[in-house]
C-alpha positions in Angstrom: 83.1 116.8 -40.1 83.0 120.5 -39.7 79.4 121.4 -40.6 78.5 118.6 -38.3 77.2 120.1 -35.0 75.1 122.3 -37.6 73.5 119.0 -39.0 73.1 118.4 -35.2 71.3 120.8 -34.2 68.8 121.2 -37.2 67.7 117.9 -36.2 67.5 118.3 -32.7 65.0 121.2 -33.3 63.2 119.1 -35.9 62.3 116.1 -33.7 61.8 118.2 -30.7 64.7 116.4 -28.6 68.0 117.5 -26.9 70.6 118.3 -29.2 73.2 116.1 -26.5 70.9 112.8 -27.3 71.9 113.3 -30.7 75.4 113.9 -30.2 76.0 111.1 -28.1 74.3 109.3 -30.8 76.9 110.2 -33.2 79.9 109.9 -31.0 78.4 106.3 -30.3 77.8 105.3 -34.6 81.0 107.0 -35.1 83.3 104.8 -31.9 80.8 101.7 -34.1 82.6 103.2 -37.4 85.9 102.9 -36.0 86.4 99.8 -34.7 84.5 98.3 -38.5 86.7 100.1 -40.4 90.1 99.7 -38.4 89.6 96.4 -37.5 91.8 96.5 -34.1 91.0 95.9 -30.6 91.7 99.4 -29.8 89.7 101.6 -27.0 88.7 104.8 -28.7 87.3 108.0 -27.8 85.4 110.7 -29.6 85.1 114.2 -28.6 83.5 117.0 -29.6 86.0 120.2 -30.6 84.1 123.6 -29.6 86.8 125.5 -32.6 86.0 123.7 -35.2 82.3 122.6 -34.5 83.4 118.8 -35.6 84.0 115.5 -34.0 87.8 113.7 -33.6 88.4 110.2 -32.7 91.2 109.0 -30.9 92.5 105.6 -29.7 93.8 105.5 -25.9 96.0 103.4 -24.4 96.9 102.8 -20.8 100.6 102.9 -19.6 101.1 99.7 -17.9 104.9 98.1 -16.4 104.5 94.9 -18.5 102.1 95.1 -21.8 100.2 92.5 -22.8 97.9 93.7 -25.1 99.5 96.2 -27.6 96.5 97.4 -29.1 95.3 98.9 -25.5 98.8 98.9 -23.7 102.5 100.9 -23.7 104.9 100.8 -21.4 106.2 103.5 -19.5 109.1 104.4 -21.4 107.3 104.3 -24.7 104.5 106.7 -23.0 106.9 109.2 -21.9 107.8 109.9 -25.1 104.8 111.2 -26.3 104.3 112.8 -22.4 107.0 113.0 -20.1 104.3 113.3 -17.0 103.1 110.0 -17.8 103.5 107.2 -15.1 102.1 103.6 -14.1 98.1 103.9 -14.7 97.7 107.0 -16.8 96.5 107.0 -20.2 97.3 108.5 -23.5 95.4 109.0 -26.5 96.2 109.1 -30.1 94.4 111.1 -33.3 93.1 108.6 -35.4 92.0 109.9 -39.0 88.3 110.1 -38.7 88.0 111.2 -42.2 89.6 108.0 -43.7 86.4 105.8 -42.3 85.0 104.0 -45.5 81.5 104.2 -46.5 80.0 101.2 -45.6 81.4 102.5 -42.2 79.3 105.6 -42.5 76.2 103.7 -43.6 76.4 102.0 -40.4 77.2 104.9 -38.2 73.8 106.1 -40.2 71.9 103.4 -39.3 72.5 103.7 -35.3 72.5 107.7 -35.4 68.9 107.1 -36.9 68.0 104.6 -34.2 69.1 106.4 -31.3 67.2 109.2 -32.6 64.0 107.4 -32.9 64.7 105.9 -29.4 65.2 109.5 -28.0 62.0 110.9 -29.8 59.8 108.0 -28.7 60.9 108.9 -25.3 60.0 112.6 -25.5 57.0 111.8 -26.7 56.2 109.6 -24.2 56.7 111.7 -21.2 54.8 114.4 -22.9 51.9 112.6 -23.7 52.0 110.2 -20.8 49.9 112.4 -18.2 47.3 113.3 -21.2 45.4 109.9 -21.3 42.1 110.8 -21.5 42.6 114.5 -22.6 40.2 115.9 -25.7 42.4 117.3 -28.3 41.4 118.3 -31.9 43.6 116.7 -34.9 44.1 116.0 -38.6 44.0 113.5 -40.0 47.2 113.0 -42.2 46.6 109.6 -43.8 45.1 106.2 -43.9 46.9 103.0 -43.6 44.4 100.0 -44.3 41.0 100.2 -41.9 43.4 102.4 -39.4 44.0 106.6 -39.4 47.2 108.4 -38.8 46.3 111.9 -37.5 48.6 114.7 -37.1 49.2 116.0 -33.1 51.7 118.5 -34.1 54.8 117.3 -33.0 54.1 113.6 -33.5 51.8 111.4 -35.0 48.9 109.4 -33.2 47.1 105.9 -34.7 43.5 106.0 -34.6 42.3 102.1 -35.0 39.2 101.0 -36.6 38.1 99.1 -32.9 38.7 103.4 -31.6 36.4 104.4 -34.8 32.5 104.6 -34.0 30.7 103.1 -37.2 28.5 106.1 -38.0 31.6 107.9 -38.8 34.0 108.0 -42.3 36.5 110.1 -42.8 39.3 111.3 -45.6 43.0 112.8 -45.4 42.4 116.1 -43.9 39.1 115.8 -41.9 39.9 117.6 -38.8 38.4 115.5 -36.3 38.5 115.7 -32.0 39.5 112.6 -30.4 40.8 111.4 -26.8 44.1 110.3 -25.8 44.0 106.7 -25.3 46.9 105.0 -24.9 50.6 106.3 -25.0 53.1 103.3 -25.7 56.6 103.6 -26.0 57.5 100.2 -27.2 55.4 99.7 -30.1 56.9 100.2 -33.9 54.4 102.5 -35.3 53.0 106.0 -33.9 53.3 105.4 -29.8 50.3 107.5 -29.5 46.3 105.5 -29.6 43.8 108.4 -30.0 40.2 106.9 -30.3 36.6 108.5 -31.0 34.7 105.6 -29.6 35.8 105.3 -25.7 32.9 106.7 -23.2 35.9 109.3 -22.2 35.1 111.4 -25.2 31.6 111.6 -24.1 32.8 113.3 -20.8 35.3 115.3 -21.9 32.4 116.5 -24.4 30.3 117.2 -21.7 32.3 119.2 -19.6 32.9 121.8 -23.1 29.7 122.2 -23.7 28.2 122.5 -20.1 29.9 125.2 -17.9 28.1 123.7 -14.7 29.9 120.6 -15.3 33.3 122.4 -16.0 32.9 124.3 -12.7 32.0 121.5 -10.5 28.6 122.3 -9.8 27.3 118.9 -11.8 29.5 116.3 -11.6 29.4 113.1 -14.1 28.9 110.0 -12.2 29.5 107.4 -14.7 29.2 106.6 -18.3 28.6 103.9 -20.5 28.9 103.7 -24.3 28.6 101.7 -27.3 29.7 103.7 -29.9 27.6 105.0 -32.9 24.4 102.8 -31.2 23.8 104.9 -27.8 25.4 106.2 -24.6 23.9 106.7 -21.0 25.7 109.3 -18.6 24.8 109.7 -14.8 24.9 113.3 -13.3 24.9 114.1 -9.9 24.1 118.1 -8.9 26.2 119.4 -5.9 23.5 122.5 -5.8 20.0 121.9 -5.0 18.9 124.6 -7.2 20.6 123.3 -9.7 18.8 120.8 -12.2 21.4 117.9 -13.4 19.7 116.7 -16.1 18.4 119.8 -17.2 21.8 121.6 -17.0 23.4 118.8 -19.3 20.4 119.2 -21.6 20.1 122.9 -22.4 17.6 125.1 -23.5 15.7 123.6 -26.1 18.2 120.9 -26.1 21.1 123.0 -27.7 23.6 122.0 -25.8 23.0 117.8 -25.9 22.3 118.2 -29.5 25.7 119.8 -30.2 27.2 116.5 -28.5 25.0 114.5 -30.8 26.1 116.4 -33.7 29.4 115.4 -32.9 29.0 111.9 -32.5 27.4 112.1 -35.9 23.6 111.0 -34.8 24.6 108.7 -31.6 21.0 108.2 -28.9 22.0 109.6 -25.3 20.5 109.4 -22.4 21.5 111.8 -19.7 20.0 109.9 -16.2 20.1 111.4 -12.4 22.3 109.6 -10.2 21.2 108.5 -6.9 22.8 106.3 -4.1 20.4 104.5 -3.8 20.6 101.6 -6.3 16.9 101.0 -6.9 16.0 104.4 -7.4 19.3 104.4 -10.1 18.2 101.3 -11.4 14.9 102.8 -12.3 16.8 106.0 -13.8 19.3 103.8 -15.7 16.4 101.7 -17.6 14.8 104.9 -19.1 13.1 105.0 -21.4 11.5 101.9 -20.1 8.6 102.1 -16.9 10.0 99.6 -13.9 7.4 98.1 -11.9 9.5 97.4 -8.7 13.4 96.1 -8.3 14.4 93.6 -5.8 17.6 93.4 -4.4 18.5 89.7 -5.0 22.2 89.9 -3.3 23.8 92.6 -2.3 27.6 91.6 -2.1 27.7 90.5 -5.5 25.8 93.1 -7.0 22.7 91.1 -8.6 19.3 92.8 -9.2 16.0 91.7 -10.2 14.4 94.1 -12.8 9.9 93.6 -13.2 8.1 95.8 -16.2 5.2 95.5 -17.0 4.2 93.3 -20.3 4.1 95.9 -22.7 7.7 97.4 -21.4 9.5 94.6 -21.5 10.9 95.0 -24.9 11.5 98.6 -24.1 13.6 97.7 -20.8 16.0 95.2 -22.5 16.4 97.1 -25.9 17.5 96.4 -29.5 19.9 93.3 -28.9 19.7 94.3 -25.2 21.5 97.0 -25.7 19.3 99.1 -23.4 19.5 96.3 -20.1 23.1 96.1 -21.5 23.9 99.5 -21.0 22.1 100.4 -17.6 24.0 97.2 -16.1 27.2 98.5 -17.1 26.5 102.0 -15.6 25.1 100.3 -12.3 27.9 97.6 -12.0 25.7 95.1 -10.8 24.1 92.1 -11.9 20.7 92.9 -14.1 17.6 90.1 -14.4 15.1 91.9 -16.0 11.6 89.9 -16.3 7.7 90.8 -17.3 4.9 90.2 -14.9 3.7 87.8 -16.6 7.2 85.7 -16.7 7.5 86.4 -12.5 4.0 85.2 -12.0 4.6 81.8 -13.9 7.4 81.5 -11.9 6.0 82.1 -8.5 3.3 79.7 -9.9 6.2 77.2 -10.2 7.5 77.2 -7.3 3.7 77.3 -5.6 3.4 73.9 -7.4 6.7 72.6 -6.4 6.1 72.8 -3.0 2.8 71.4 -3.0 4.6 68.4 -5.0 5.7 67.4 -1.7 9.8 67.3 -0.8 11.9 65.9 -3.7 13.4 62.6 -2.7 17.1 63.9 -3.0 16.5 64.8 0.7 16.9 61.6 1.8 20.5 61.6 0.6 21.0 63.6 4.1 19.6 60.3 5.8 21.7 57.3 4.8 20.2 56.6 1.2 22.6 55.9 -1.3 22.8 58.8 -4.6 22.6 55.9 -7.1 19.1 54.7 -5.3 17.7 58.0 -5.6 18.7 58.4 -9.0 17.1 54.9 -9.5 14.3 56.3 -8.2 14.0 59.4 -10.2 14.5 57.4 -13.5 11.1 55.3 -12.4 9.2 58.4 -12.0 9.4 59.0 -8.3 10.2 62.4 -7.6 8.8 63.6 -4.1 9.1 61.4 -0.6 5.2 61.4 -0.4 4.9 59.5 -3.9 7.6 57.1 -2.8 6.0 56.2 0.9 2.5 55.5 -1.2 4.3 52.4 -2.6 4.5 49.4 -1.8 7.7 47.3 -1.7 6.4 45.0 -4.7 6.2 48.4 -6.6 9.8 49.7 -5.4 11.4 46.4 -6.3 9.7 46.6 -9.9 11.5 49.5 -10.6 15.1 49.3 -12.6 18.0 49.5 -9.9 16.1 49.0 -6.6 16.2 45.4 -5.0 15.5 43.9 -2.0 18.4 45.6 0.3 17.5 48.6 -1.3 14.1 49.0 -0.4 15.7 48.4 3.4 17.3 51.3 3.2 14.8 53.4 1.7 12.5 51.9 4.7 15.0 53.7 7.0 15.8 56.9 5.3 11.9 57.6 5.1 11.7 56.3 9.0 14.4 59.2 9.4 12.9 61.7 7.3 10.0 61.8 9.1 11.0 61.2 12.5 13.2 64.3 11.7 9.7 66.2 10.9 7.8 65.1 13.8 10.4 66.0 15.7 10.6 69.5 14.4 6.7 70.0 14.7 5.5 68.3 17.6 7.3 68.3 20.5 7.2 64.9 22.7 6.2 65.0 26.1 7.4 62.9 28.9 5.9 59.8 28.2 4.8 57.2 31.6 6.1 53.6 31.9 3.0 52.0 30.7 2.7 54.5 27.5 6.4 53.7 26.5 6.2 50.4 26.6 2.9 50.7 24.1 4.5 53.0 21.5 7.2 50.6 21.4 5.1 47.9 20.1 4.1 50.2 17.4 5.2 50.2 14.4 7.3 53.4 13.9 5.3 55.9 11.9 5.9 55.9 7.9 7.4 52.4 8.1 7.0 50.1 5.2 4.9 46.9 6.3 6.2 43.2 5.6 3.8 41.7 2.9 0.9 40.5 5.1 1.6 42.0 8.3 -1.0 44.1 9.8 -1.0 47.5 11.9 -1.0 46.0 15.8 -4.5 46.8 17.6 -4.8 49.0 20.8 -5.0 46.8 23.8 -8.3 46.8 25.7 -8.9 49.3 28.7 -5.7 51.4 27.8 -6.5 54.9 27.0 -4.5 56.2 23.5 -2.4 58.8 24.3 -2.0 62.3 22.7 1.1 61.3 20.8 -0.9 57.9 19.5 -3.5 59.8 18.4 -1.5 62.3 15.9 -2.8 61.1 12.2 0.2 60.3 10.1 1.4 62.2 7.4 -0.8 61.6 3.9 1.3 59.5 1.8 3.5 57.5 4.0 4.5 53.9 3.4 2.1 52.7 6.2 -1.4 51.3 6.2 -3.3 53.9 8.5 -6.2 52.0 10.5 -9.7 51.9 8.5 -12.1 54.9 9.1 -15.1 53.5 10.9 -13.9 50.6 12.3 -15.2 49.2 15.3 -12.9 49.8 18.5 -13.0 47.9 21.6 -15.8 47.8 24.2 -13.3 49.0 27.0 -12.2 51.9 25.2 
């Protein structure tokens, strides 16, 4: 027990920690110890003797008028004879032979010195490494343990996953390698330190050794994007106008990008000027491809449209897309990239869409039912206009449409293009006598009763304006014949 402050503080200056952690780390396995070996209910104490450099263990008791537990109790008459100052409340304590605590004792008094040690480590490390996330540092690397590294840091260890391991790279026990900090956990079982060499942070901090204008300020790096051992786009930005981002980053003759690549063992980057405005950084991003024009397609949630020419288009997306893939992650929007030729077939779509005529889902917003329209999609009629060129024999031939519904398609068409006219051609004020004509009419795009034909203008009365507006191509109605003969008073 004497040599043991000695043993104490050998091992607080090997694991870097305060020799108290480890002392109270023994006086706790040796209190454990105690009560295994003694088997009581006793209270004991252990304290540290400055003379002899060792540790002594006591059991205290607490001077009480009426004891009920002996173990922890005396009275005050008992008390007094070990201390005559001893009164009601005090307590006493009483040598207890550390030296007679058996070995499985000490095994486990082992165990929890060794536990408490690791927990105290894992917190030094953790505070010293904490506020380093993202900091370059160079390491060894001390051993492999299946696809993952172990490097040495020095003081601790660090993990180096395969997912933090760019595939262009290999490496064996003793590689010095440079890595970033990634992570720093102080819960996990292994090494609490993640180093990787694939985050886009390595990139930077690369950057900013091997460029002084990025170091001091003067170019600052905008954003980064990375897939590792493929290729890498950075953004710069220049705070000087004399100075040249892209050309700072590069170097004379390319020395100092190529030192990067070097590094990173062969991996493409592209080093882009940043702008503000996203089109222009759009353009920048997809190098090396030529953009033909960008369209902001909505700006809250970040979505672009993207046009190359033909010949570019492969360029612009990229092996696997990695190139579009990239640029969108650098952005942070939303990338569509298409050819000419894919934007002009779709304008050319949408051309012939709308000269299809309206699709007869509108009339959903006037009283027809869904399952008639889908009824009516089934048998091939997809626009209003092809639907008022039939007639009701037709409607009712199709699957799903009877008599009632052929009412109500009647009305929904009467609607729909009521709705139009309205919107179009406004009404004037009609007179008494012309009212009372246009109601005789039939309303325009109506369907006609089998039979029934359109109602002739009267003699002497002159049409008016609104009578004379041609109805829309394609209604249900039977316009009046061109060239037939009107009346002699008109």
């Amino acid at each position: 027990m004497d040599s043991i402050y000695q043993s104490i503080e050998l091992l607080s200056k090997e694991k870097g920690i305060d020799t108290q952690i480890v002392l109270d780390a023994v006086k706790d396995a040796m209190l454990l110890a105690a009560r295994k070996h003694f088997r009581t209910n006793e209270n004991y104490e252990v304290d540290f003797d400055d003379r002899s450099g060792g540790l002594k263990l006591f059991a205290v008791k607490t001077v009480v008028e009426t004891v009920t537990d002996p173990a922890t109790e005396m009275t005050l008459t008992e008390a007094q004879r070990t201390d005559p100052k001893a009164e009601i409340g005090s307590t006493l304590r009483f040598a207890k032979p550390g030296d007679a605590l058996g070995r499985i004792s000490a095994q486990t008094a082992k165990q929890v010195i060794f536990q408490k040690v690791r927990e105290a480590e894992r917190e030094t490390i953790y505070r010293e490494y904490a506020d380093r996330v993202g900091e370059l540092i160079n390491t060894t690397i001390k051993r492999i343990e299946g696809l993952d590294l172990v490097v040495d840091l020095g003081k601790t260890e660090a993990r180096l996953p395969k997912r933090e391991q760019s595939r262009l790279e290999s490496f064996s026990v003793g590689d010095r390698i440079r890595c970033v900090i990634k992570l720093v956990d102080k819960s996990s079982k292994g090494p609490g330190v993640v180093v990787s060499r694939a985050d886009a942070e390595l990139v930077k901090r690369l950057f900013e050794q091997e460029v002084p204008e990025i170091y001091d300020g003067t170019v600052v790096i905008k954003g980064c994007a990375r897939e590792a051992g493929e290729r890498t786009k950075i953004a710069v930005s220049s705070r000087d106008r004399d100075v040249d981002s892209v050309g700072a980053c590069v170097g004379m003759k390319g020395m100092r990008v190529q030192s990067i690549i070097r590094e990173l063992r062969g991996e493409k980057i592209d080093i882009i000027e940043y702008s503000e405005d996203a089109v222009q950084f759009a353009t920048h991003a997809l190098s090396p491809a030529k953009i033909t024009r960008v369209t902001v397609l909505n700006a809250e949630e970040r979505h672009m449209e993207v046009i190359v020419d033909d010949s570019q288009l492969s360029l612009a997306i990229g092996k696997k897309g990695q190139n579009v893939r990239l640029a969108a992650k650098l952005l942070g929007w939303k990338v569509d990239i298409k050819s000419e030729e894919e934007k002009r077939q779709e304008v050319q779509g949408s051309i012939d869409l709308l000269s299809m005529g309206a699709p007869v889902s509108v009339l959903i917003d006037y009283g027809l039912a869904e399952a008639t329209v889908d009824a009516l999609v089934k048998g091939g009629i997809g626009t209003v206009e092809k639907l008022g060129s039939m007639t009701p024999e037709l409607l009712e031939a199709i699957e799903g449409i009877d008599e009632n519904a052929v009412s109500f398609i009647q009305q929904a068409i009467n609607g729909y293009y009521g709705q139009e006219y309205a919107e179009e051609i406004p009404a004037p004020e009609p007179a008494a006598a012309d009212s009372a004509e246009a109601s005789a009419e039939p309303a325009a795009g109506a369907i006609l009763a089998e039979g029934d034909a359109p109602a002739e203008p009267e003699a002497g009365v002159q049409n008016s304006e609104e009578q004379s507006t041609p109805l829309p191509s394609g209604t249900m109605s039977e316009s009046v014949e061109a060239g037939a003969e009107p009346d002699a008073d008109v």
